[in-house]
C-alpha positions in Angstrom: -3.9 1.1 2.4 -0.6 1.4 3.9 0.8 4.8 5.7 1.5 7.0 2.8 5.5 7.3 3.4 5.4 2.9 3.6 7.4 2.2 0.2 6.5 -1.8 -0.9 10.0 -2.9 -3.2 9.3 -6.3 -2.5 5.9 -5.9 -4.4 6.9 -3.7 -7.5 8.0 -5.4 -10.6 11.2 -4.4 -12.9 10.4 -6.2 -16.4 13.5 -6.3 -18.0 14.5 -6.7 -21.8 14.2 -3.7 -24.4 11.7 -1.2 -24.2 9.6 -2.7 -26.7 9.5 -6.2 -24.8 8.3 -5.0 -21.8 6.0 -2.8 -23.4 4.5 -5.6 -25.4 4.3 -7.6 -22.0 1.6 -5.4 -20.7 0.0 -5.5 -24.3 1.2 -1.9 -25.4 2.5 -1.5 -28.4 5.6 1.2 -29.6 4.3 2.4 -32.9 7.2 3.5 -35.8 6.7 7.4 -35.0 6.4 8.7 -31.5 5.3 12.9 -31.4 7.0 14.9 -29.2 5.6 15.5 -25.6 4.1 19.1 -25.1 1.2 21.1 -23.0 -2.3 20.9 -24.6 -4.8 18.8 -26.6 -3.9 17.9 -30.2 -4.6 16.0 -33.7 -2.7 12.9 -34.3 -0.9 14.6 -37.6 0.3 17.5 -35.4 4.0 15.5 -34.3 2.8 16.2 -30.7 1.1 14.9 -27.9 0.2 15.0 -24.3 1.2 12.5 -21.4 -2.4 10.9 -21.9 -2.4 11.2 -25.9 1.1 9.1 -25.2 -0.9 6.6 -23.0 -3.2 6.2 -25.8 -0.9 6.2 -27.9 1.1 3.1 -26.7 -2.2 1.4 -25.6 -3.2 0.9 -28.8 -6.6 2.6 -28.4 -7.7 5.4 -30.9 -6.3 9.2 -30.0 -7.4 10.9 -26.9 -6.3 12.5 -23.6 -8.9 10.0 -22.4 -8.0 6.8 -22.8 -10.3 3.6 -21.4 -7.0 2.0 -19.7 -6.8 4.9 -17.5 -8.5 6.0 -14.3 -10.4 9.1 -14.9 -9.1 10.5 -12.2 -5.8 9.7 -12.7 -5.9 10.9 -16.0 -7.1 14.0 -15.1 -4.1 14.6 -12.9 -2.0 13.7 -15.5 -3.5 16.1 -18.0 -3.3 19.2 -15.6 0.5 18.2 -14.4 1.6 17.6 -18.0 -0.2 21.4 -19.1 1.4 22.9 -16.3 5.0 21.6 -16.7 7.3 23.6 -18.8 9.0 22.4 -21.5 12.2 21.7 -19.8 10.6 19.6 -17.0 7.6 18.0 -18.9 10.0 14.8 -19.3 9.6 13.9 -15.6 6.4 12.6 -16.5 7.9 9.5 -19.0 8.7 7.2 -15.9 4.9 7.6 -15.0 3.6 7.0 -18.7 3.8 3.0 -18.1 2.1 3.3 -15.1 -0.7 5.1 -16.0 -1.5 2.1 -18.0 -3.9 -0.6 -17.0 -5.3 1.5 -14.4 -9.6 1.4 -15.3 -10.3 -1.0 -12.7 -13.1 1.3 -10.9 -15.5 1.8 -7.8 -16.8 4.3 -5.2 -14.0 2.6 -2.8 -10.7 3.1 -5.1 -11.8 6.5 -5.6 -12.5 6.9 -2.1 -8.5 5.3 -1.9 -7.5 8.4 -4.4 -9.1 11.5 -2.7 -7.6 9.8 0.9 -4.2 9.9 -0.7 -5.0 13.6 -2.0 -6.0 14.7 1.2 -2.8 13.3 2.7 -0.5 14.9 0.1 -2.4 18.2 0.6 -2.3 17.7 4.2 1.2 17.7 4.7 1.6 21.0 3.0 -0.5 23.4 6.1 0.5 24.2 9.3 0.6 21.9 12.1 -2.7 23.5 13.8 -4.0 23.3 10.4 -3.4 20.0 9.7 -5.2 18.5 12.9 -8.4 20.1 11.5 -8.3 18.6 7.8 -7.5 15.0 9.3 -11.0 14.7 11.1 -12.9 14.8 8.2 -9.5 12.8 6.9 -10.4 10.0 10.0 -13.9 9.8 9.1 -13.7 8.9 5.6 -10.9 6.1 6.9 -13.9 4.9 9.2 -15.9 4.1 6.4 -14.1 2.3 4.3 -15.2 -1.1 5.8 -18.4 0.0 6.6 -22.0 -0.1 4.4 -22.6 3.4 3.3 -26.4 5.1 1.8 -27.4 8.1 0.2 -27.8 9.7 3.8 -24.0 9.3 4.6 -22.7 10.7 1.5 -25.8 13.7 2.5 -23.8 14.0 6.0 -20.7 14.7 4.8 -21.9 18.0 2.3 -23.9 19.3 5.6 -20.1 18.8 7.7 -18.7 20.9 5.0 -21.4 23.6 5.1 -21.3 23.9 8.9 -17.4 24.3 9.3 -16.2 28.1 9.5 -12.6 28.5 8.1 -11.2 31.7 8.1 -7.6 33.5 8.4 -5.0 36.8 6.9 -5.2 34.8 3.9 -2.5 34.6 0.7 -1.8 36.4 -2.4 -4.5 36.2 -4.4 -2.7 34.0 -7.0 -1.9 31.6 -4.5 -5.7 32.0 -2.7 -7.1 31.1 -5.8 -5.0 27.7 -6.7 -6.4 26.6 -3.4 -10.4 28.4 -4.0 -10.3 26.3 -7.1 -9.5 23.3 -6.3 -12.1 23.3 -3.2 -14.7 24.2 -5.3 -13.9 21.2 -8.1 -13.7 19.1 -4.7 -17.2 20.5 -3.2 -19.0 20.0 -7.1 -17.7 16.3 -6.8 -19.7 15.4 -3.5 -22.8 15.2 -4.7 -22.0 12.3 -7.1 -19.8 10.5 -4.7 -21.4 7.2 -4.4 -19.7 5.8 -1.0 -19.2 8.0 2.4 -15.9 7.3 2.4 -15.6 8.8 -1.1 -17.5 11.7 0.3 -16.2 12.3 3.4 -12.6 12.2 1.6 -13.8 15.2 -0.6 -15.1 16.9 2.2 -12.0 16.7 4.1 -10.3 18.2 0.4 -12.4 21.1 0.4 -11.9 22.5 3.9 -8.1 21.5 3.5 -8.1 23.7 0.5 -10.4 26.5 2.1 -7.8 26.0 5.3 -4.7 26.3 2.5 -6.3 29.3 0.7 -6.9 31.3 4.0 -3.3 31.3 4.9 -2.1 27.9 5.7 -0.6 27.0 3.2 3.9 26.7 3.6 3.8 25.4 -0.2 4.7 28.2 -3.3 1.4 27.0 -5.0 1.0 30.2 -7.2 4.7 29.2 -8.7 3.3 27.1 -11.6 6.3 25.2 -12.4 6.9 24.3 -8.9 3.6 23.2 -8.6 3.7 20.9 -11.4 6.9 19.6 -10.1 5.4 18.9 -7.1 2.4 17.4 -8.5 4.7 14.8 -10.6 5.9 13.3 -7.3 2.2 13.2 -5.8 0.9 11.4 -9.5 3.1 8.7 -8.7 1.9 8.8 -5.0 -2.0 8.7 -6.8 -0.7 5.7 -8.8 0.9 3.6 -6.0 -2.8 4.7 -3.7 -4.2 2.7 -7.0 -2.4 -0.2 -6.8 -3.0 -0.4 -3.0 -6.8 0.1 -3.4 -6.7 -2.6 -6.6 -4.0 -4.9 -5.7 -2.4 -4.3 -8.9 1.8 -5.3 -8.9 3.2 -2.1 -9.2 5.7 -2.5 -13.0 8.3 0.0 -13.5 10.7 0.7 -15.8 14.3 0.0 -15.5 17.1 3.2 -16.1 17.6 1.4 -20.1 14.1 1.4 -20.6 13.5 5.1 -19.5 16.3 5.9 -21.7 15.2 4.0 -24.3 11.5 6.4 -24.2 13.0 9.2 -23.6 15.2 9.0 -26.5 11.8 8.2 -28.3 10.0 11.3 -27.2 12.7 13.7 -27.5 
């Protein structure tokens, strides 16, 4: 993977033609109704759907927030960024609905490629001292990306976890607990990590999280809608850390073609 700021034009695609064209190019399909975007899970009849409902949707695949084309962990993102929007921002998503697309390629090393890139984003929202201490376990799961890795490795990086002491003044509790969350989802995941690098990635999300929720944090995380903002931009981050870790040509949409959806969806 390249450095995460390292933009790649020259190897991202702009189909042109109508919406529907370029759509049918990547063998999605625009069907004659299109519901309305909006937070939640729902029924096909209800006129509404979420980002991943959409992606099913156009896929042609039966109605779910968790459609096969998708990468699970993508998706998830997706889901919790699309329930967290408000209404009024929830169309910053559209751009990424294309993209989510033909993502299910899947192994321990691509979603060792994901938690990197969510370790970086997270990384760059602590303090400078704080920082230095998420990027070891950060460097370590780097290390192993080219390397053979067995149960014992993925064992090693749990016990780093346990043996690391984080402490600090702390936050507000609504902010402490976005970040106590999302550490312990990250600490839950180790134990069915299949790679070290995978594990050692989640490793270095916990104690970035635990360093985030004890203070160290310079991010408004308990302000929902700025969140969700912010997690729109690191999605599309996610997505490009896919393509990377795949090889898959990055396709976009051009300005007409956005139009075109978002006319749809509205």
């Amino acid at each position: 993977m390249g450095d995460l700021d390292e933009n790649h034009p020259e190897r991202a695609e702009e189909l042109g033609g109508t919406l529907t064209a370029v759509l049918m190019e990547r063998n999605m399909t625009v069907p004659d109704f299109l519901p309305t975007l909006s937070a939640g899970a729902h029924d096909p009849e209800a006129g509404e759907a979420c980002v991943m409902e959409y992606v099913s949707v156009l896929s042609g695949e039966d109605w779910t927030d968790r459609p096969e084309c998708t990468h699970p962990l993508l998706a998830h993102e997706a889901r919790t960024v699309n329930d967290d929007l408000g209404d009024h921002d929830r169309h910053l998503l559209i751009p990424l609905i294309a993209r989510l697309f033909g993502t299910q390629d899947d192994s321990p090393l691509v979603r060792a490629h994901l938690r990197i890139r969510q370790v970086e984003l997270l990384t760059r929202l602590l303090e400078p001292s704080a920082q230095v201490r998420a990027r070891v376990l950060l460097d370590e799961s780097r290390s192993w990306l080219d390397r053979e890795s067995d149960d014992e490795a993925v064992s090693q990086a749990a016990g780093l976890v346990r043996q690391i002491e984080v402490d600090g003044p702390g936050l507000d509790v609504a902010h402490e607990e976005v970040h106590s969350r999302e550490a312990r989802q990250a600490w839950f995941q180790i134990s069915g990590a299949e790679h070290a690098a995978e594990a050692y990635a989640l490793a270095a999300l916990v104690v970035a999280h635990q360093l985030a929720a004890v203070g160290e944090c310079r991010a408004n995380c308990a302000h929902t809608s700025m969140r969700a903002r912010r997690r729109v931009k690191e999605l599309s981050s996610l997505i490009d850390a896919y393509d990377e870790a795949t090889g898959r040509i990055p396709v976009r949409l051009g300005a007409d073609q956005l139009a075109e959806l978002s006319r749809a969806i509205a």
